[in-house]
N, CA, C and O atoms as a GROMACS GRO file, in nm:
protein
  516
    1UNK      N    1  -0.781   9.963  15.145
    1UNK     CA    2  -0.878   9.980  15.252
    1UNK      C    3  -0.883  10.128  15.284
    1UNK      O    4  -0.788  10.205  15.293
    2UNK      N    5  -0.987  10.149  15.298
    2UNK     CA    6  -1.008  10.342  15.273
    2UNK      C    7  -0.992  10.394  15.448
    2UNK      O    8  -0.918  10.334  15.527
    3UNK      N    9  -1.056  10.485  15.476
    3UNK     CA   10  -1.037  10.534  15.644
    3UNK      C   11  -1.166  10.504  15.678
    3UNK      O   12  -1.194  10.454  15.787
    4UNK      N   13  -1.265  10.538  15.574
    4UNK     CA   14  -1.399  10.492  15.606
    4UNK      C   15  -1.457  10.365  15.618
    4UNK      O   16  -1.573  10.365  15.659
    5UNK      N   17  -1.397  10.243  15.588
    5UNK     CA   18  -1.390  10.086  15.612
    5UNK      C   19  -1.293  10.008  15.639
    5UNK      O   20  -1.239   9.928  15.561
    6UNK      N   21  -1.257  10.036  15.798
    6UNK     CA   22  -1.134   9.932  15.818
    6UNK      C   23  -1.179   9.809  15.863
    6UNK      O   24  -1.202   9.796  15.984
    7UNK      N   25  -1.197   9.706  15.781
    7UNK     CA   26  -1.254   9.557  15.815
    7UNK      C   27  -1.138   9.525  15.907
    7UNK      O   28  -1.033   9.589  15.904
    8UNK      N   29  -1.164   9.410  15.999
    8UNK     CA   30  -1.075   9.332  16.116
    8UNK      C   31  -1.031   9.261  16.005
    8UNK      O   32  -1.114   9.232  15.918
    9UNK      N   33  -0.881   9.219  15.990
    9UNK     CA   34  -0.815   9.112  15.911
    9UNK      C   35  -0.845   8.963  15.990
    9UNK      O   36  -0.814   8.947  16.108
   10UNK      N   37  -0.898   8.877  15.922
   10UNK     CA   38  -0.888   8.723  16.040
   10UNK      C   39  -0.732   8.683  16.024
   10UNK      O   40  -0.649   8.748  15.960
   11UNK      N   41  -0.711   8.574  16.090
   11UNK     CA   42  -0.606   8.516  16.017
   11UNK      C   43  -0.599   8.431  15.938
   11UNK      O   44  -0.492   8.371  15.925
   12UNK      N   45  -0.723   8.395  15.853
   12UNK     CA   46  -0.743   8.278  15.754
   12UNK      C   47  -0.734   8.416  15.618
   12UNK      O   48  -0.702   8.390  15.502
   13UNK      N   49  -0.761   8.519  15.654
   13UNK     CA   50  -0.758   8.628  15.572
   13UNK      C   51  -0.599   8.673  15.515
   13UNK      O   52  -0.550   8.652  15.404
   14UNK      N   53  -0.554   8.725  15.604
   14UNK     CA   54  -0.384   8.724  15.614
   14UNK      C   55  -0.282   8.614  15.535
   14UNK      O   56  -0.174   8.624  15.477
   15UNK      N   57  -0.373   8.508  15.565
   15UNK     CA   58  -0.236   8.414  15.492
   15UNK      C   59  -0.303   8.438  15.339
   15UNK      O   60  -0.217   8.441  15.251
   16UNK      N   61  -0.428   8.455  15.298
   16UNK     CA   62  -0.422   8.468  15.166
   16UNK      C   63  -0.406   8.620  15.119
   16UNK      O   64  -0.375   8.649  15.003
   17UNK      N   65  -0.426   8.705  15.210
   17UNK     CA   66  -0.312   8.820  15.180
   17UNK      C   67  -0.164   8.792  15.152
   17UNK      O   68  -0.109   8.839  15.052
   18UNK      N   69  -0.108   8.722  15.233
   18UNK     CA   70  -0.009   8.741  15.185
   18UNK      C   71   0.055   8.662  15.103
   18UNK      O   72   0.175   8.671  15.078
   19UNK      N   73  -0.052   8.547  15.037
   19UNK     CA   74  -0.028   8.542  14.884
   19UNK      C   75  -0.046   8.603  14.781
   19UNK      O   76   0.001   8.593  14.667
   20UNK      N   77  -0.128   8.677  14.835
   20UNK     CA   78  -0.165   8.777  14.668
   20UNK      C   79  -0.077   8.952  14.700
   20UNK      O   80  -0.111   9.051  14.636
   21UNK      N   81   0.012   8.956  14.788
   21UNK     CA   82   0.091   9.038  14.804
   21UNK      C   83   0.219   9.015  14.729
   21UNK      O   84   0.266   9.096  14.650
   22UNK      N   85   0.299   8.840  14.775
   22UNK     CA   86   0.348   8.834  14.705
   22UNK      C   87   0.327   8.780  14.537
   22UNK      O   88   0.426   8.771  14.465
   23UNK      N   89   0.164   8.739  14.475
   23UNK     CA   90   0.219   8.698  14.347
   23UNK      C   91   0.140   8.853  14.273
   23UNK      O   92   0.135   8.867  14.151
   24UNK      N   93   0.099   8.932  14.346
   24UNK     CA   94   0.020   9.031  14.294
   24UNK      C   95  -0.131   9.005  14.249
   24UNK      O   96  -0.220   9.067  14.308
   25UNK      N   97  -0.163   8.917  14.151
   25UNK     CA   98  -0.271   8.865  14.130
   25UNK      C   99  -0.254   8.715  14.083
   25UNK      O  100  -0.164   8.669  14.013
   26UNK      N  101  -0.391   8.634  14.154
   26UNK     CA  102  -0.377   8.517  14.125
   26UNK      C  103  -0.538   8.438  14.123
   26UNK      O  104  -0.641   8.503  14.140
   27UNK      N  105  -0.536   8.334  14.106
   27UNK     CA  106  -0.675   8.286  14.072
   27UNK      C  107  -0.710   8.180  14.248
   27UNK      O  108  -0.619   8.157  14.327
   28UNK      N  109  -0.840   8.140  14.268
   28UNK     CA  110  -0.839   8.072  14.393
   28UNK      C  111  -0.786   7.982  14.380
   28UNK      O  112  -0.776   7.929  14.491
   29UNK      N  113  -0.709   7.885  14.256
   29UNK     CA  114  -0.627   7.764  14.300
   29UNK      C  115  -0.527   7.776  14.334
   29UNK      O  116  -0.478   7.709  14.425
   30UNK      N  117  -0.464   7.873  14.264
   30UNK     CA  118  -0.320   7.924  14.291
   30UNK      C  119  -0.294   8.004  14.433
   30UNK      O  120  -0.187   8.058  14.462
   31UNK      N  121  -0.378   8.002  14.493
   31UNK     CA  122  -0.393   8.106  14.612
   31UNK      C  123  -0.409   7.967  14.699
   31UNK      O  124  -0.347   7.976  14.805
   32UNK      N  125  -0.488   7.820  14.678
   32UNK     CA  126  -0.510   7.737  14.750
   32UNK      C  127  -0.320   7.646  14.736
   32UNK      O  128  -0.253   7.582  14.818
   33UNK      N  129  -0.299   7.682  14.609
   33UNK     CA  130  -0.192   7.604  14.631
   33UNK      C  131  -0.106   7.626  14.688
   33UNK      O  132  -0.025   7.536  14.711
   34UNK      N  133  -0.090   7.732  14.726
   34UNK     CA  134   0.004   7.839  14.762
   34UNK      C  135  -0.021   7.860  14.944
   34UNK      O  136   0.068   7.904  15.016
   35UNK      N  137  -0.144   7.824  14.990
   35UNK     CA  138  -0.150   7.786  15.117
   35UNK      C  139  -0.158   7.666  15.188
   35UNK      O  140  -0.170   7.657  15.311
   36UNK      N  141  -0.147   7.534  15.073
   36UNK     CA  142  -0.174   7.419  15.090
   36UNK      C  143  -0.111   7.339  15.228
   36UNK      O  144  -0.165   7.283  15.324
   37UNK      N  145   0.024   7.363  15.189
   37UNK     CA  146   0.111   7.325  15.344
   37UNK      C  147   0.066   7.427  15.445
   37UNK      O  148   0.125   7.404  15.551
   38UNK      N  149   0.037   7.465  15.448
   38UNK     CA  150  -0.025   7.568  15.590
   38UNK      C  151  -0.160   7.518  15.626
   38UNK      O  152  -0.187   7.475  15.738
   39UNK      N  153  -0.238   7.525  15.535
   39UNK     CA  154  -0.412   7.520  15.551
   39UNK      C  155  -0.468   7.381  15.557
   39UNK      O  156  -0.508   7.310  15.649
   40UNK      N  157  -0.453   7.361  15.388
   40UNK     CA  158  -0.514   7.234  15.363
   40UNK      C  159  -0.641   7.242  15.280
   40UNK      O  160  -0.706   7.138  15.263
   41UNK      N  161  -0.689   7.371  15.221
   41UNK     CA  162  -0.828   7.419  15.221
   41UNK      C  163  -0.852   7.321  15.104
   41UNK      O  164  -0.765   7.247  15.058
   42UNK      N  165  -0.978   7.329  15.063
   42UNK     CA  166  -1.034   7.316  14.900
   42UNK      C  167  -1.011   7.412  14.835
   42UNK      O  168  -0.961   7.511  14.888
   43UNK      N  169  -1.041   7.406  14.707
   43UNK     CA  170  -1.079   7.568  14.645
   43UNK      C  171  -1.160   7.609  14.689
   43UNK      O  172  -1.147   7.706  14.763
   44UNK      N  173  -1.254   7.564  14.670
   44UNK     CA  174  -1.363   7.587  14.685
   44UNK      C  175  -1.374   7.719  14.855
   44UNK      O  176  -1.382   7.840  14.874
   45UNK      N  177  -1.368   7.621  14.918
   45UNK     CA  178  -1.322   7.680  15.050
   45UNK      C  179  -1.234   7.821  15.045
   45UNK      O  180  -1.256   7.904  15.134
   46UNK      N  181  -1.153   7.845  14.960
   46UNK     CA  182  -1.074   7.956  14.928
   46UNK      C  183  -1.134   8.070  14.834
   46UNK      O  184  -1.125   8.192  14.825
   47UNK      N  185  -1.186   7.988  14.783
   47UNK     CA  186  -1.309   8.131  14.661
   47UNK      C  187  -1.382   8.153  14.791
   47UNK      O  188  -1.337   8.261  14.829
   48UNK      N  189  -1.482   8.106  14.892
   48UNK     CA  190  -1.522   8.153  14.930
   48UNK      C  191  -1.482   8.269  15.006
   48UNK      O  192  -1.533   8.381  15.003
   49UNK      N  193  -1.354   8.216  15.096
   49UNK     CA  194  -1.310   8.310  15.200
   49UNK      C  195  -1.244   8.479  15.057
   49UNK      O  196  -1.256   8.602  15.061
   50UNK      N  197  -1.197   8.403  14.980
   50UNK     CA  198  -1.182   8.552  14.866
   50UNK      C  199  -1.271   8.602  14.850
   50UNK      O  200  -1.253   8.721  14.874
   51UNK      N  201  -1.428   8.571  14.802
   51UNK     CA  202  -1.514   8.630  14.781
   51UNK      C  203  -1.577   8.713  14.908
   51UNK      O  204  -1.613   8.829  14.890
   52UNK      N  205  -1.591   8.643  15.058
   52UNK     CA  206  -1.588   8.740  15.154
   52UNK      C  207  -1.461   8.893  15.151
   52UNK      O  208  -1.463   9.014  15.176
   53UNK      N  209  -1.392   8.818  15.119
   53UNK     CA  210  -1.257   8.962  15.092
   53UNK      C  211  -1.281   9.056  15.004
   53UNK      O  212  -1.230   9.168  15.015
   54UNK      N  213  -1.360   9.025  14.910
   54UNK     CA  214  -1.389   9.106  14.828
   54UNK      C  215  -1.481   9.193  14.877
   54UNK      O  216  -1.474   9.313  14.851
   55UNK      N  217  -1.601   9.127  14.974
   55UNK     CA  218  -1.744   9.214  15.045
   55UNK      C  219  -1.601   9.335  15.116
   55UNK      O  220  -1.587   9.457  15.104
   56UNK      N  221  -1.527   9.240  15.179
   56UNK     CA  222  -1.463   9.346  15.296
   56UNK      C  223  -1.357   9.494  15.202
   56UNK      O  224  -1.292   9.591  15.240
   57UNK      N  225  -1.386   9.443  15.089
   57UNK     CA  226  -1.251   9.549  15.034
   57UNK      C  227  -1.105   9.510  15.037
   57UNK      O  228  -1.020   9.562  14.964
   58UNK      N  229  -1.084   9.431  15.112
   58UNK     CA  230  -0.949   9.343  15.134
   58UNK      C  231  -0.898   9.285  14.994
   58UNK      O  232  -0.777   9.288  14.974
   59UNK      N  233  -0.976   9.237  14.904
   59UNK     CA  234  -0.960   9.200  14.800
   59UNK      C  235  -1.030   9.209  14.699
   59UNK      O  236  -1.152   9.192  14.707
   60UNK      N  237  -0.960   9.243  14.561
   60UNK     CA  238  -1.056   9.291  14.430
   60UNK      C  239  -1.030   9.172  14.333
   60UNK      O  240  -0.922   9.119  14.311
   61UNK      N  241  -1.127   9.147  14.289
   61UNK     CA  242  -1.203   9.043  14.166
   61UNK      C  243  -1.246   9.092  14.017
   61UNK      O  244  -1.323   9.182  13.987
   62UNK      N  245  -1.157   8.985  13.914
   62UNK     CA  246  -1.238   9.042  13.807
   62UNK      C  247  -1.232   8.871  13.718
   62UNK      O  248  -1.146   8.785  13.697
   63UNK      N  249  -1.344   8.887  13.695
   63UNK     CA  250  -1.295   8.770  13.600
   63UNK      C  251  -1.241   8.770  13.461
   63UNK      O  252  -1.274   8.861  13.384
   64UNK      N  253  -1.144   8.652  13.416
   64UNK     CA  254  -1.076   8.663  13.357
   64UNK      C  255  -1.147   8.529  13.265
   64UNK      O  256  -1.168   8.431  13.336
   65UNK      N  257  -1.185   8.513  13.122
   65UNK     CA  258  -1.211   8.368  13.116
   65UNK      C  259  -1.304   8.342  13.179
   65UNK      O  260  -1.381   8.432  13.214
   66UNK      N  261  -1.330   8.189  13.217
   66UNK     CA  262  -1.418   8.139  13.307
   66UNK      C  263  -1.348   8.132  13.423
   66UNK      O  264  -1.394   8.039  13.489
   67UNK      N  265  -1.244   8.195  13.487
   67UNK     CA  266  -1.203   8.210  13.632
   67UNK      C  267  -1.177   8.319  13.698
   67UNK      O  268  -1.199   8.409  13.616
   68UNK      N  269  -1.149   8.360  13.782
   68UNK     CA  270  -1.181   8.476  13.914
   68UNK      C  271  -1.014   8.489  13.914
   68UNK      O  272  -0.940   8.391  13.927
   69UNK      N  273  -0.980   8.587  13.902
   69UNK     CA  274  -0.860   8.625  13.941
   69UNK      C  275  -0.873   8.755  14.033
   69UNK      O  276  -0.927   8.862  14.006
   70UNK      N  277  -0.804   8.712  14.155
   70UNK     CA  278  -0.786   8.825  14.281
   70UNK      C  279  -0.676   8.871  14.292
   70UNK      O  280  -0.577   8.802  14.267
   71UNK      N  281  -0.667   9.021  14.337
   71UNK     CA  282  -0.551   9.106  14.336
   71UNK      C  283  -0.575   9.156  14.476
   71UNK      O  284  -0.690   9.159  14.521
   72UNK      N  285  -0.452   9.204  14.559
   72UNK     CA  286  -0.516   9.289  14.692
   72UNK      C  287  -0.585   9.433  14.643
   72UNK      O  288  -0.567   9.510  14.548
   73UNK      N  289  -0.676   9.429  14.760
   73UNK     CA  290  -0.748   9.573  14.759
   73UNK      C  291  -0.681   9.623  14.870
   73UNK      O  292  -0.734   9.724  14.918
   74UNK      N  293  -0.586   9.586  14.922
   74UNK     CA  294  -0.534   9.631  15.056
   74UNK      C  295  -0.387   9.596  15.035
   74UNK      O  296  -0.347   9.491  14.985
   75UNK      N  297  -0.271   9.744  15.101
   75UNK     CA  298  -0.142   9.727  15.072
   75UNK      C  299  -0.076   9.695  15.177
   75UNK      O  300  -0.111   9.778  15.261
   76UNK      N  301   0.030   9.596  15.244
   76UNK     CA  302   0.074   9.543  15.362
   76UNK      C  303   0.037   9.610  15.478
   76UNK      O  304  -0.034   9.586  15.576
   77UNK      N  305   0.148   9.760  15.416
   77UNK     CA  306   0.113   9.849  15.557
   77UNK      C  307  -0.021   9.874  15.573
   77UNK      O  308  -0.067   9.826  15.677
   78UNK      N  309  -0.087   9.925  15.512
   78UNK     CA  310  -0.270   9.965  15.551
   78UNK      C  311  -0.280   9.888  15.660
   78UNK      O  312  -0.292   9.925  15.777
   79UNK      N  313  -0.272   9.706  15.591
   79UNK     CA  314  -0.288   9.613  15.661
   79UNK      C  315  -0.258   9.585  15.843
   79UNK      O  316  -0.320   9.541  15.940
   80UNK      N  317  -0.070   9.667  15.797
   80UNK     CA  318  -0.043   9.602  15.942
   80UNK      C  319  -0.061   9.713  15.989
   80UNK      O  320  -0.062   9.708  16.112
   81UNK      N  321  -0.083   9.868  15.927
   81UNK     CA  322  -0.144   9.997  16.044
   81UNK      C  323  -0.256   9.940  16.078
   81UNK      O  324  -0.247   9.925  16.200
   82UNK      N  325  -0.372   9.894  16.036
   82UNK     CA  326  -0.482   9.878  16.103
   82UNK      C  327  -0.515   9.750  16.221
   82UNK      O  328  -0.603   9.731  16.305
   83UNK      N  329  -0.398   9.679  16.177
   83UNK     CA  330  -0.378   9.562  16.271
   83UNK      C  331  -0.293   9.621  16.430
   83UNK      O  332  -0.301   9.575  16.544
   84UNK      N  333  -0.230   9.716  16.387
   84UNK     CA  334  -0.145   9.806  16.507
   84UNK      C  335  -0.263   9.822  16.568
   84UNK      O  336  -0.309   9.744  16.651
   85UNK      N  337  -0.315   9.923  16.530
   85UNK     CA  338  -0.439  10.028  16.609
   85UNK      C  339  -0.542   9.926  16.649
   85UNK      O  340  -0.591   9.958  16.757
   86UNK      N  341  -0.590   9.818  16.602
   86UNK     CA  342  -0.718   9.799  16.654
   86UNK      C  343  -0.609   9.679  16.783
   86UNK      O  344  -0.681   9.634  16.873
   87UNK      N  345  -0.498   9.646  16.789
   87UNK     CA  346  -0.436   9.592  16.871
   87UNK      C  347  -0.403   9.692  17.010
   87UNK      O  348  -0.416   9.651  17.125
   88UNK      N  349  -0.357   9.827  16.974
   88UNK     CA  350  -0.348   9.917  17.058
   88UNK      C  351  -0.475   9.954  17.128
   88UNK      O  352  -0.462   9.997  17.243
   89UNK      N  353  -0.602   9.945  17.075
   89UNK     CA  354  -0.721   9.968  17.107
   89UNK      C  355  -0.771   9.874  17.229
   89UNK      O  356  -0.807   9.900  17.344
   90UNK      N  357  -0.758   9.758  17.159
   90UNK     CA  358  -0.821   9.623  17.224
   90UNK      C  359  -0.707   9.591  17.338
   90UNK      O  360  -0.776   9.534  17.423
   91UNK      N  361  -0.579   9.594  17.387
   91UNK     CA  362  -0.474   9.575  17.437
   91UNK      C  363  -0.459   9.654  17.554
   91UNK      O  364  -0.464   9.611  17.669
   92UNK      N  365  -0.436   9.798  17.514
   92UNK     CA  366  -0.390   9.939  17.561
   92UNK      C  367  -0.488  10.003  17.601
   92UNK      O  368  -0.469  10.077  17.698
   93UNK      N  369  -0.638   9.996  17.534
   93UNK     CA  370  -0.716  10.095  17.566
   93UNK      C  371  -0.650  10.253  17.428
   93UNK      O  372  -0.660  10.371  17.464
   94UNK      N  373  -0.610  10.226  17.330
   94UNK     CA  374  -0.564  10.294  17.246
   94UNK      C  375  -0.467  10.388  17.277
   94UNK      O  376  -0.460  10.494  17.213
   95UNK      N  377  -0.377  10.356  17.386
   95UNK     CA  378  -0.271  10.390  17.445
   95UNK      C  379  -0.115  10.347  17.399
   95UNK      O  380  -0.049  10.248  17.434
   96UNK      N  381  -0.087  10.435  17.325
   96UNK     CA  382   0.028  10.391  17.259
   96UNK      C  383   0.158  10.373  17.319
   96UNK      O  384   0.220  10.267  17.311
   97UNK      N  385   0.197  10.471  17.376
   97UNK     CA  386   0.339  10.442  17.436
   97UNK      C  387   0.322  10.312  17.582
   97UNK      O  388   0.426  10.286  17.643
   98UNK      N  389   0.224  10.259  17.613
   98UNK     CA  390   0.256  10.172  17.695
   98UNK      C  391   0.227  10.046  17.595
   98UNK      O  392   0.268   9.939  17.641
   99UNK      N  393   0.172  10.039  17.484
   99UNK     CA  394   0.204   9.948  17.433
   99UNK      C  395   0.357   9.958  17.365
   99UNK      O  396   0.388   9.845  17.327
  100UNK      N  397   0.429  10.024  17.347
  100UNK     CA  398   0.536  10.034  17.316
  100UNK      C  399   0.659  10.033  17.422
  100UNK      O  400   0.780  10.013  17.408
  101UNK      N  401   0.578  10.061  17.531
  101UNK     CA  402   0.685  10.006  17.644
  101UNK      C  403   0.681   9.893  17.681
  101UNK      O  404   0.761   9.843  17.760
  102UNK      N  405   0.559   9.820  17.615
  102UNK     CA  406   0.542   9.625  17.699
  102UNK      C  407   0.594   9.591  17.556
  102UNK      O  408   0.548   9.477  17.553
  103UNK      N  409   0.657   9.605  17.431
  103UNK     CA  410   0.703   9.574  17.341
  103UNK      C  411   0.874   9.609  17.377
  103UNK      O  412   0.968   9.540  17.337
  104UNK      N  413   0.880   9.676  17.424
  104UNK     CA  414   1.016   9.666  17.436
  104UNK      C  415   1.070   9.651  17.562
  104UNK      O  416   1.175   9.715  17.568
  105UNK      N  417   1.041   9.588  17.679
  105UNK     CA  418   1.045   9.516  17.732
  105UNK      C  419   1.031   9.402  17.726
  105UNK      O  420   1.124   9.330  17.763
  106UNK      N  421   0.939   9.359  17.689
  106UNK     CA  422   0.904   9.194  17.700
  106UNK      C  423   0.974   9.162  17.507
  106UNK      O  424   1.079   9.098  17.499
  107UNK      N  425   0.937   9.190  17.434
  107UNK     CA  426   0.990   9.180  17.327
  107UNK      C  427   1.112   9.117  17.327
  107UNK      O  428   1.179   9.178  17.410
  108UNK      N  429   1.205   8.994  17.263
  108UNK     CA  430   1.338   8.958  17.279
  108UNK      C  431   1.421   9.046  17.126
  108UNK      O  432   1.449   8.976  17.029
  109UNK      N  433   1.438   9.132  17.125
  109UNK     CA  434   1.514   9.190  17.028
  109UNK      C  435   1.627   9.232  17.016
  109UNK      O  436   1.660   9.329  17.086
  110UNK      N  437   1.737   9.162  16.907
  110UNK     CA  438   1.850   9.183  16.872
  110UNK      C  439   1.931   9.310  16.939
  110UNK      O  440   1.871   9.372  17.027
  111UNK      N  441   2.045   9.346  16.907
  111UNK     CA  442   2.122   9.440  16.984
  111UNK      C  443   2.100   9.560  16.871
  111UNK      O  444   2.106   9.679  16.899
  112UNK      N  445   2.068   9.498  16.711
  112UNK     CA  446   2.085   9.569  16.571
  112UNK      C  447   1.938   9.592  16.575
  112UNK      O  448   1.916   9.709  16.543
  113UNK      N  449   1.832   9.528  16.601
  113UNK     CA  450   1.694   9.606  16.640
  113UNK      C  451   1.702   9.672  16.713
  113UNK      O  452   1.684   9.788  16.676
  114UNK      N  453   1.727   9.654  16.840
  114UNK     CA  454   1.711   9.809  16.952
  114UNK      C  455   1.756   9.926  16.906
  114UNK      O  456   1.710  10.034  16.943
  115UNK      N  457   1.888   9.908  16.790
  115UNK     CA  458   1.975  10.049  16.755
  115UNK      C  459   1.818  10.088  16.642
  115UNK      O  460   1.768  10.201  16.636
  116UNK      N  461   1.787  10.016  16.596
  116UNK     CA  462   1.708  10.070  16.469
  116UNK      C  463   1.596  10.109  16.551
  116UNK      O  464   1.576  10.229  16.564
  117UNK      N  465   1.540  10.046  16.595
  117UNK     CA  466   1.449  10.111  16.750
  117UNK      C  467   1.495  10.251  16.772
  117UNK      O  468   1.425  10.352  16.757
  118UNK      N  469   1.607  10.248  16.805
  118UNK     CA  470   1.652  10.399  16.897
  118UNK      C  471   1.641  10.499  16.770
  118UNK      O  472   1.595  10.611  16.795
  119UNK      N  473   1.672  10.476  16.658
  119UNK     CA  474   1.736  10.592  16.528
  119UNK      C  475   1.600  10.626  16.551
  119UNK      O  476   1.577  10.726  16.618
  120UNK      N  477   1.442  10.510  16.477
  120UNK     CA  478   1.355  10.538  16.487
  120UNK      C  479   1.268  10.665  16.551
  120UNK      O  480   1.206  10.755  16.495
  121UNK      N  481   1.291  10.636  16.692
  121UNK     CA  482   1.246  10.735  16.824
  121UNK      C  483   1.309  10.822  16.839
  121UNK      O  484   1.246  10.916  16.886
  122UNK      N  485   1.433  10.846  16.818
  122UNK     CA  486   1.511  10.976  16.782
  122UNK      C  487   1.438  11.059  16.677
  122UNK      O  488   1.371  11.159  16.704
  123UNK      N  489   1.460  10.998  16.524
  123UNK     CA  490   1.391  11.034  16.443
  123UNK      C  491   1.231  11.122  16.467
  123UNK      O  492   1.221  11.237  16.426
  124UNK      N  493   1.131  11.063  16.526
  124UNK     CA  494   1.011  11.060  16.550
  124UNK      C  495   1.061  11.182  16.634
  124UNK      O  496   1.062  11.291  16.577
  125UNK      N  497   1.108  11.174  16.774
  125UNK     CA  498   1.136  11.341  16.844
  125UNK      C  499   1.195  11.446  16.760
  125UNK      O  500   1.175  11.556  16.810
  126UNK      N  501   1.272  11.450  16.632
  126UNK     CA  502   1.334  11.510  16.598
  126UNK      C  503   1.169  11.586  16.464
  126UNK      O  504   1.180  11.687  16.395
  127UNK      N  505   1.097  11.534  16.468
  127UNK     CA  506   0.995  11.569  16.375
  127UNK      C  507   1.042  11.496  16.231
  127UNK      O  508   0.998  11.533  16.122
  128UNK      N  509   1.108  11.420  16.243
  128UNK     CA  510   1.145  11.353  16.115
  128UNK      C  511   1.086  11.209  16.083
  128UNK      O  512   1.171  11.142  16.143
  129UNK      N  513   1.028  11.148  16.047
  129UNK     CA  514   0.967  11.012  16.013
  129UNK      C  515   1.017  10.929  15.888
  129UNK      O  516   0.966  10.820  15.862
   0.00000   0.00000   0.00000
């Protein structure tokens, strides 16, 4: 996903992201089978929502044979940076540190997250990322 087209991820989008994240590329059955206990879709129903992914850039198509095999056009993080920001946007008013203060507050996180939390924000003041 480029800077110049950040499509909204749905969440019918996402779960077949994150089948084709983890098998890399796959065809719409294997992508239906692979969401079956979650969804329930048809194929059919699943080529479509791929083939919208494809309009969005989210996902690339080539056919293989007589079938469609999809690969992501989009890499997790892209994914979950653009899911951050348009959350910080819509949430915050694109206000970051108070969304990061109602995350760690309200957030229930481990004693071994908060430390990785803290290195993090250390890190980040220190000019290091």
């Amino acid at each position: 996903m480029t800077e110049r087209k950040k499509a909204t991820i749905r969440d019918t989008e996402w779960d077949l992201l994150e089948v084709l994240w983890a098998k890399e590329r796959a065809t719409a059955r294997e992508v239906t089978e692979a969401v079956a206990g979650k969804r329930g879709w048809a194929v059919s129903t699943v080529k479509t929502l791929l083939d919208r992914m494809v309009t969005k850039e989210l996902v690339a198509a080539r056919q293989v044979g007589n079938v469609w095999e999809y690969t992501p056009g989009v890499r997790p993080i892209e994914a979950r940076r653009s899911a951050w920001g348009e959350l910080v946007e819509k949430a915050f008013g694109g206000a970051v540190a108070p969304a990061l203060h109602f995350l760690a507050k309200d957030a229930k996180l481990s004693k071994r997250e908060l430390a990785e939390l803290r290195e993090l924000l250390d890190a980040k003041e220190k000019g290091h990322e």
